[in-house]
N, C-alpha and C positions, 0 to 999 in steps of 0.2 A: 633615590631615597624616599622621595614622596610615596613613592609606591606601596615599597616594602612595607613604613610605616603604618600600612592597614591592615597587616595583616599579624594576627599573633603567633599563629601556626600555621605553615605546610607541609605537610606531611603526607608520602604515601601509604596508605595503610588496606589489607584486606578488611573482604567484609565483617570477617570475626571481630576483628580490633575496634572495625567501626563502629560495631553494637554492641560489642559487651558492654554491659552497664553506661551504658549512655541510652539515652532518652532523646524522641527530638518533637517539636511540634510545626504544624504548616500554620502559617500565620493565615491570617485573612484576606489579605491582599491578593497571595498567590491563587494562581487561576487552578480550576477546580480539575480531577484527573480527566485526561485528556488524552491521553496515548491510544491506539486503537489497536484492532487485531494481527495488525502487520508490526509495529513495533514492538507485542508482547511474543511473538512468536520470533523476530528479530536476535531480543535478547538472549532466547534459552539457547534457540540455533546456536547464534556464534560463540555463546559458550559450549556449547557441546561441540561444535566442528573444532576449538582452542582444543580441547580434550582429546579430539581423535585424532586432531594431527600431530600431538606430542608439545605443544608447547609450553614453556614456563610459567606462564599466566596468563592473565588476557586481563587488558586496561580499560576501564569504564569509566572515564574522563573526571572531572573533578567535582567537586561537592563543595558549596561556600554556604559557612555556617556560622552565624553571631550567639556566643555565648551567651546565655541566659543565668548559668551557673555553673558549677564543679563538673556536673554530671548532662547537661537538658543542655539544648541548642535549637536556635529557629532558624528550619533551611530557607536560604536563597534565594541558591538554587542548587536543582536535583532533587527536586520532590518527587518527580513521579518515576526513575529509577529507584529510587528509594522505594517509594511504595508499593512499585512492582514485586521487588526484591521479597517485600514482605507478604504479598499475594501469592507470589511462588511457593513461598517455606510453609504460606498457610495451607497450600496443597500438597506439597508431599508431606506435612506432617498428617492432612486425614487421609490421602491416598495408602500412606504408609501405615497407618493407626499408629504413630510413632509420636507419643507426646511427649520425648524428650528435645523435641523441635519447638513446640511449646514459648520455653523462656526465650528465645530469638525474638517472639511476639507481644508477649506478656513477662510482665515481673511480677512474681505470683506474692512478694511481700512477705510482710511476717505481722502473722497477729498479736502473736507477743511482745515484741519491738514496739508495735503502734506502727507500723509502716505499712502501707495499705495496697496492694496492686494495682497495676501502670502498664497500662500500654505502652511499649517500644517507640511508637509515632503518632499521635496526637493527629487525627487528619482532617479535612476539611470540615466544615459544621452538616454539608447535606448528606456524607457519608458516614458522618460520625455515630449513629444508629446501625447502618448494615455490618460495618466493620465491628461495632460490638457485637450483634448477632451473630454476625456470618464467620470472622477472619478471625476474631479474637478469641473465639470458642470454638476446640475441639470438635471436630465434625463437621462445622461449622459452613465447611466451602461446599461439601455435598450437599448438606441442605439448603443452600443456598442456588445449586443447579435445578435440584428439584422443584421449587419455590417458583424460581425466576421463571422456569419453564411450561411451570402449571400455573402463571400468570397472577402469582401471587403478589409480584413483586413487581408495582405499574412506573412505569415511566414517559415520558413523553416523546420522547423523540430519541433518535442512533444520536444526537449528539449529546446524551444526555448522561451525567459523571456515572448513574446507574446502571447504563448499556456497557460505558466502559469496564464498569466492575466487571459484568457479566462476561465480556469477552478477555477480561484477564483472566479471570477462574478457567473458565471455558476452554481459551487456547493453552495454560498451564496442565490442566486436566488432561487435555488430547497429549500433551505432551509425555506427560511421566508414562499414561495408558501403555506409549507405543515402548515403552523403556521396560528391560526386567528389573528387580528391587536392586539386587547388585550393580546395574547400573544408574539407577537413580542415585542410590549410597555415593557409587563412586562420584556423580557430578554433584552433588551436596559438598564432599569432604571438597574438592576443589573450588567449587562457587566461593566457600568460608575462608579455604587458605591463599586459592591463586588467583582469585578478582580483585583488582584491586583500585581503590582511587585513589586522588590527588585531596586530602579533607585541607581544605582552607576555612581558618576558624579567626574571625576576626570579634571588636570588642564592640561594637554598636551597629545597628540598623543600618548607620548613617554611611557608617566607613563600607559594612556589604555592602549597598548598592554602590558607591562608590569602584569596588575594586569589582564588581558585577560588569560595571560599565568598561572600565579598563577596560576586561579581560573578553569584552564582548561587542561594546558597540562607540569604542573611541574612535573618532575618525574613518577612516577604510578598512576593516581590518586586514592586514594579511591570509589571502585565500590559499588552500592545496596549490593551485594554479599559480599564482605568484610564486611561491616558492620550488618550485617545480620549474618555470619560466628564467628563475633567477640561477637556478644551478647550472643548467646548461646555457645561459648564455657567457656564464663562466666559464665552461668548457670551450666553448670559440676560440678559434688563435687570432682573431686578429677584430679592430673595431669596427672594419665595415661589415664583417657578416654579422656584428651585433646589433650594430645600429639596424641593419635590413631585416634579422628576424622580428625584432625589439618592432619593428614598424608594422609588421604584417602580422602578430601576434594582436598587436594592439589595434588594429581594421576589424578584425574578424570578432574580437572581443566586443568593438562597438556594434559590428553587425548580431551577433547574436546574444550578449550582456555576456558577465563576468559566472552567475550561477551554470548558466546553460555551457560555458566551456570548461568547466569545471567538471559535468558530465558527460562531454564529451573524452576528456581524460580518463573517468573512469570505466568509457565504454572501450577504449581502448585498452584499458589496463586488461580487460576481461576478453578481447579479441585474443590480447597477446600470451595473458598466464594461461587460461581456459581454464579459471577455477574459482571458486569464491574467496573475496577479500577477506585476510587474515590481520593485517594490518593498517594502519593509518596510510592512506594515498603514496605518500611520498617516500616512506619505506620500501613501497610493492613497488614504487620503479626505481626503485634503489637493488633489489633485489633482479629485476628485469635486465637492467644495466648490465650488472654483472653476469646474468646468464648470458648476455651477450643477443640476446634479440631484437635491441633496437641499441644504438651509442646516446650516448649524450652529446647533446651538443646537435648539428644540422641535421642528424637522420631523425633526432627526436621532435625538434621544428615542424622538419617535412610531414613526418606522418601525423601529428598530432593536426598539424593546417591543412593538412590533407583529407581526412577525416570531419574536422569542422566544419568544411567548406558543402562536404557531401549533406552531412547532418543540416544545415540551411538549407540547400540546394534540395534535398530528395526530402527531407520530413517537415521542417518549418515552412517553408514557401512551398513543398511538395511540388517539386517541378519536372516534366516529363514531357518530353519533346517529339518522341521519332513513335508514334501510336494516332491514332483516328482521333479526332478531335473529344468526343464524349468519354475516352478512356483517361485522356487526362483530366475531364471534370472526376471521374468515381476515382481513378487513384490520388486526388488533392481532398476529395470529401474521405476517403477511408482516412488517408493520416489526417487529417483534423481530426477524426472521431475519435481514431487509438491515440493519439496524443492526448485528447481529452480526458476520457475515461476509464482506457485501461487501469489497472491498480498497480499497473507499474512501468519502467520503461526496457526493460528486459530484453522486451521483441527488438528494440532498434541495435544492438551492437552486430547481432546475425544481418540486420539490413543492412547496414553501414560496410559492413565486410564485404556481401554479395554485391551492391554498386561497385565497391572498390577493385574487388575480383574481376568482376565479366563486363563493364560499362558494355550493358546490352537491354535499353530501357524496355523494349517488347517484353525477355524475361523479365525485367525485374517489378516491371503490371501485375506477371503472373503470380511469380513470387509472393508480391504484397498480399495479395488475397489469398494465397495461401498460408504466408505468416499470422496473417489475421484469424483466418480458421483454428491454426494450431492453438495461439493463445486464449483467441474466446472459448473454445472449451475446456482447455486446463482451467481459465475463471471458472468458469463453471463448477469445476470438479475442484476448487476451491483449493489450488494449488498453493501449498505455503510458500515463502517469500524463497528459502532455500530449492523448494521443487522447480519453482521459476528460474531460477538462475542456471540449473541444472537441466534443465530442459532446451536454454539459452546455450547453454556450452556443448548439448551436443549437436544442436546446430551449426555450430560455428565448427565442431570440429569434420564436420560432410561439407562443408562449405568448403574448406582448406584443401581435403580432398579429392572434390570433385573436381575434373578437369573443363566439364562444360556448366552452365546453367542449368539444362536439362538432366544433368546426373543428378542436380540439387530436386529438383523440380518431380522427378521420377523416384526418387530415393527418402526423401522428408516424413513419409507418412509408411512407409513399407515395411519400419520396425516398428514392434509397443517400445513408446517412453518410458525409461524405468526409470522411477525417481526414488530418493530414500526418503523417509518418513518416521525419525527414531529411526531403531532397531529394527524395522520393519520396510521393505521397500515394494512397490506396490506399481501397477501399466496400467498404461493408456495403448489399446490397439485401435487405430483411428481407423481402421480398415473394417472393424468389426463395427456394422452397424447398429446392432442392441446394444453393444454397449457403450457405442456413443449417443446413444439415444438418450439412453437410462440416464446420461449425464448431465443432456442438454436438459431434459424434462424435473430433474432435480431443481434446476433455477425458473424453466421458462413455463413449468405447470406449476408452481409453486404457489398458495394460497396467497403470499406476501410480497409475490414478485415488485409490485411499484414500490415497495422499501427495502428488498436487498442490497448487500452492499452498497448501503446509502443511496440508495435510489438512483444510481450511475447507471447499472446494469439495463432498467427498464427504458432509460431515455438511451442509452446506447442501441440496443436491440432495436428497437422501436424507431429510430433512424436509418440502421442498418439496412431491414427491412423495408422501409419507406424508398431509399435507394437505390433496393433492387428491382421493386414494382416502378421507377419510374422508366421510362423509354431514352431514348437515344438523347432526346434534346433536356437531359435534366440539364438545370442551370448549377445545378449544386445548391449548397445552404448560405455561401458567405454574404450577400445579400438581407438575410432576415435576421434584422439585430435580437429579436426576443425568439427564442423556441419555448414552448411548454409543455407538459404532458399532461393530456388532460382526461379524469373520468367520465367517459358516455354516462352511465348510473352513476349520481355522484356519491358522495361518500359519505353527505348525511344529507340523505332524501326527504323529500316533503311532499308533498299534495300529491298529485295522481300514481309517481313513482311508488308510492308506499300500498295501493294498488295493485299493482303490476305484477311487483316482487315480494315473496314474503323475507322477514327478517332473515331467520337464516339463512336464507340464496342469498341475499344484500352481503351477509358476512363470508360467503365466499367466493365471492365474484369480484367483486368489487373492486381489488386490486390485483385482481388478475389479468394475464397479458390482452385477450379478448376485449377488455374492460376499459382500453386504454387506448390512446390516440394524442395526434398531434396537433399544434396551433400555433400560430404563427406571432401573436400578440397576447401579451397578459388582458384577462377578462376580470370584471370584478366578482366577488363571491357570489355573489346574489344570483349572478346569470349563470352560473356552473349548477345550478337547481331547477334550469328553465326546466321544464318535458320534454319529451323526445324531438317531438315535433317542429318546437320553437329554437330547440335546439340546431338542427336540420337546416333551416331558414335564414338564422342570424349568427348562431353560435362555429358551425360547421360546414358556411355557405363557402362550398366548391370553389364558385368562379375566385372567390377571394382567398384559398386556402391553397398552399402550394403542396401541402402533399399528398401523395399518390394512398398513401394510408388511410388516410382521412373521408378521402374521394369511394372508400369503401362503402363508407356508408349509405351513400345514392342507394346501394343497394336493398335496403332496411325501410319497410315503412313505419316499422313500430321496434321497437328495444326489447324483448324479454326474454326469457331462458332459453329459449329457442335459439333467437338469433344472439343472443352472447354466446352459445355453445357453437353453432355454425361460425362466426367469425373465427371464436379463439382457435377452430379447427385448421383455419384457413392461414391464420400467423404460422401455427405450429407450423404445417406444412410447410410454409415457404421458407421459416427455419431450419427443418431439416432438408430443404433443395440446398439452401448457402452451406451448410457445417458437417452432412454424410454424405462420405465419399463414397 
């Protein structure tokens, strides 16, 4: 009863009902937008895959909102689906020149009433300017591309609420692009009638956070995995096999935490449907169940601990036993790195399979680096979150397949990837090597390379590389608690530097792959300005720098456009030996 008590309404409602004539504001408190290019392109996906595969609607979790009045409410939480929401509609209404999308954003008022026009969402104070310029007014979103892109529009940094915008417009944009108008139409009339939330509307500040907390961080919460844990040990006939799973669930759960088997679960969810998730976890193996591919109850056990066990064993502790000694340093250094910094975990359900499949650790050496191949160039070619899972599933279905490792091994790259994209579906022929060049060189010649995709990509490659130049006796990385990446020319140069190079080579070099290198301990600012020289001596000194990257330099007695262009030649190259086949 305590509960209920805070709450004045719950109700499911679509997005229509949610905005008509209501108003909302984001309070101060809440943190600024923050969602990035994979959750905006997350959104529109699984609404459109909800659309293609026929279903009823599609549920976008719940919304807690304290009334302010009749009509205005201050979100919770759900500000930034909410806001997406509304970044969306502000694109197809210019994509469309369609300003009866319009009122969804603005309440245009009445002058004759005295009622003034109203934005739909009142949003944070530092975006509250671009969103009148850009969202809130017709056209608004293009000029906003155009702006942003012709560096009109400065911000500080990718984590900055302004980047964000950019990459909502952005990946909204590429979206509807790849769509015809009757199908944009058609996902519109469903976004309004078949999405729908759970609106929780309480009477004070006090009671939301309150029933926030409930609903989110009272005690333990119940996980996918608990509930999941808990059906089938229902299904058990008897209490010693409960207590026995009940025991070996809960080992593996301490060895690898309660998040990480959680994902375990859904790597297998996606071994076993070979399709992207349409529902909430425990539904998709509710559905699984009943296809009959795994029981509930000891076969769901076995293979779910079955699978965890590999997932510790071959990616967290990356362990590999029956290969030459320095193959298992580079296969324990490659899964640390794609652990790290891939932009997703996609590649491990096809690993987990192939261990599970062939336990023949010489292929599965091979393998690794060729999964790694595959994914770092769909990064590259800036695979959407859908492309990646899609690319994930048909490896797993040649895996299933194949009757040895080497059919895997011999067969992975022999087709183009077809992935969909919209209405449009678009290859990857990794066999053709212009045009995996043309892919690689997209990110790895790129003016901005040390800040793409949040600067993951530069320190990834930049390691990758670093371990393939090292020899037999690398020791690996887990030894050097700091790595950095750090600019040869720095990035704002002073005294003889300014010499050397003129300004514009400084603006496009600088963070280019050539440009860049590794270090072993954070330096203070000051000395990342030494000259080349001094650099060389104290900054770069070999005997003391463990990598093989870095050790390039010996080579160089002086820095300038010369030798930036000779090196960056020399990365690329050894780039394209790792990723063209």
């Amino acid at each position: 009863m305590q509960q209920t008590s805070l709450i004045l309404e719950a109700k499911e409602v679509n997005i229509r009902d949610l905005l008509r004539d209501k108003f909302f504001e984001i309070p101060i408190y809440q943190r600024p937008l923050s969602w990035t290019e994979d959750n905006f392109q997350k959104l529109v996906e699984d609404i459109k895959d909800a659309i293609d595969s026929g279903e009823e609607g599609y549920f976008l979790g719940a919304i807690i909102l304290k009334r302010i009045d009749d009509i205005t409410f201050e979100i919770v939480d759900g500000q930034q689906r909410l806001t997406s929401l509304l970044i969306l509609l502000a694109v197809c209404r210019d994509y469309l020149k369609d300003n009866k999308l319009h009122k969804w954003l603005m309440d245009e008022g009445d002058e004759y009433a005295g009622i003034p026009a109203r934005e739909r969402v009142k949003v944070w104070k530092d975006l509250y300017k671009l969103f009148q310029e850009y969202v809130y007014k017709p056209g608004g979103t293009t000029r906003f591309l155009e702006d942003f892109e012709a560096k009109k529009i400065q911000y500080p940094d990718k984590d900055s609420p302004f980047y964000h915008l950019y990459e909502a417009i952005k990946s909204f944009r590429n979206f509807v692009e790849e769509l015809s108008e009757e199908d944009i139409k058609r996902f519109l009339q469903y976004l309004f009638e078949k999405v729908y939330l759970v609106r929780i509307i309480t009477g004070s500040r006090s009671s939301a956070f309150r029933l926030f907390n409930i609903l989110n961080t009272r005690g333990l919460p119940l996980s996918t995995a608990d509930v999941l844990k808990s059906i089938n040990l229902e299904a058990l006939p008897d209490d010693d096999r409960r207590n026995y799973y009940f025991e070996e669930w809960r080992k593996i759960e301490e060895d690898i935490g309660r998040e990480r088997l959680e994902d375990v679960i859904s790597y297998v969810r996606l071994i076993l449907k070979e399709e992207k998730a349409k529902k909430e976890l425990v539904e998709e193996f509710e559905d699984i169940f009943k296809s009959g591919k795994i029981k509930k109850g000891a076969e769901f056990f076995d293979t779910i601990l079955k699978y965890a066990e590999l997932y510790r064993d071959r990616v967290l502790d990356a362990k590999i036993n029956a290969i030459p000694p320095h193959k298992k340093v580079r296969y324990k250094t490659l899964m640390d790195l794609m652990v790290r910094f891939l932009p997703s975990s996609d590649w491990i359900p096809p690993l987990l399979l192939f261990c599970k499949k062939f336990k023949d650790e010489n292929a599965l050496y091979e393998f690794a680096f060729q999964l790694e191949r595959k994914f770092f160039i769909e990064w590259c070619a800036d695979f959407t979150a859908t492309e990646r899972i899609t690319s994930s599933i048909n490896l797993i279905r040649l895996i299933k397949k194949a009757k040895t490792p080497e059919d895997v091994l011999s067969s992975m790259f022999k087709h183009p990837e077809v992935v969909k994209r919209g209405r449009k579906s678009r290859k990857i022929d990794f066999m053709d090597h212009d045009a995996v060049k043309k892919i690689l060189l997209s990110k790895l010649d790129d003016q901005h390379f040390y800040t793409l995709k949040g600067g993951k990509i530069a320190r990834y490659l930049l390691l990758r590389l670093d371990m393939e130049m090292q020899g037999e006796n690398f020791p690996g990385y887990a030894n050097i608690p700091t790595i950095t990446v750090e600019h040869i020319l720095p990035r704002t140069p002073r005294g003889e530097w300014l010499s050397i190079f003129a300004k514009e080579d400084i603006d496009k070099i600088v963070n280019k792959l050539g440009n860049l290198t590794l270090l072993n301990r954070r330096r203070n600012s000051r000395a990342s300005n030494y000259d080349f020289k001094k650099k060389k001596e104290r900054y770069f000194d070999v005997e003391r720098n463990p990598f093989a990257i870095t050790a390039m330099l010996k080579e160089y007695d002086k820095w300038d456009i010369a030798s930036f262009k000779e090196r960056h030649k020399k990365l690329l190259d050894k780039a394209f030996e790792i990723y063209l086949f």
